[in-house]
N, C-alpha and C positions, 0 to 999 in steps of 0.2 A: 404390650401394644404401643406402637408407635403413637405420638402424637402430631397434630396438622403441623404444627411448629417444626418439629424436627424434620417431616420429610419436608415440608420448604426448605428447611437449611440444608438438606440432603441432595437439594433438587437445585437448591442456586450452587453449592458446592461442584454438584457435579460438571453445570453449563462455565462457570469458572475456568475449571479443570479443561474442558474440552475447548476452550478458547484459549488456552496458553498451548497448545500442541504445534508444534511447528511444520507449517505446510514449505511446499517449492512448488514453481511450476514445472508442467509435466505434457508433453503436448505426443501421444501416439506414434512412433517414429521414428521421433525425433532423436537427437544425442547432446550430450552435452556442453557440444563445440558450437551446435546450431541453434541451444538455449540461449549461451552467455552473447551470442550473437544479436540474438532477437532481443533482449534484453537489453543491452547496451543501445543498442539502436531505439526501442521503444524509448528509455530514459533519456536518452539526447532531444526525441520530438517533442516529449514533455516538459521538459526541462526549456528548451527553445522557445516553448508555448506560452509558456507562464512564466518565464523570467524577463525584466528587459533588460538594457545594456547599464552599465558601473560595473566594480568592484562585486569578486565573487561575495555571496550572502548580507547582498544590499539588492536593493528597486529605487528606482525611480519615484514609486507612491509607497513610501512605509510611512503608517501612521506617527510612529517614535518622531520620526522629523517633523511634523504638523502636515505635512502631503496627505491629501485624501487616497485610501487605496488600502487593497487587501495587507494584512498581517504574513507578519513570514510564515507562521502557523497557515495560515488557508493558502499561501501559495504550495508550498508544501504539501498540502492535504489533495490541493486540485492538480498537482504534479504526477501521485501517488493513485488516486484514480484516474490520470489521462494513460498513465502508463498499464496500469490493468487492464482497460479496456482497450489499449492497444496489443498487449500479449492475447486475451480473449481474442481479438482480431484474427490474431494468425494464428488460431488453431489451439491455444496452452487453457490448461483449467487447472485450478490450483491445487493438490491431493496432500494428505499428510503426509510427512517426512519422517518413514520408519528405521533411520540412518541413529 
């Protein structure tokens, strides 16, 4: 007989497991030439959005210099979801990648 312990750790093992599985986007259609399209493109507006002008992987407000302003981690992160829900935009949903 199993005990409660064990299916928890059977249970967090599995949710683990299924979150290291590697998706792509995938959008009905579509082909590969018109992903890496869409892609590029969405990462450019994000990129645009949330970065300002200096030196690539500097801001204007990083904290490290005493400048009040987001962390290279949260621009990153807000980069990383502008660009999601610009792929969501045009049609892609992310599926696993059985490659």
């Amino acid at each position: 007989m199993c005990r409660p312990a064990s299916r928890l750790f059977a249970l967090a093992l599995a949710l683990c497991l299924s979150a290291c599985t590697p998706v792509r986007w995938h959008k009905p259609g579509g082909d590969d030439a018109a992903l890496a399209r869409d892609l590029a493109a969405c990462r450019k507006v994000a990129q645009d959005r949330f970065r300002t002008s200096g030196p690539p992987g500097m801001t204007n407000a990083d904290p490290r210099f005493g400048a009040p302003g987001p962390s290279q981690a949260d621009i990153r992160m807000q980069e990383g979801q502008a660009e999601s829900a610009c792929m969501r935009a045009k049609g892609y949903v992310l599926v696993e990648d059985k490659k």
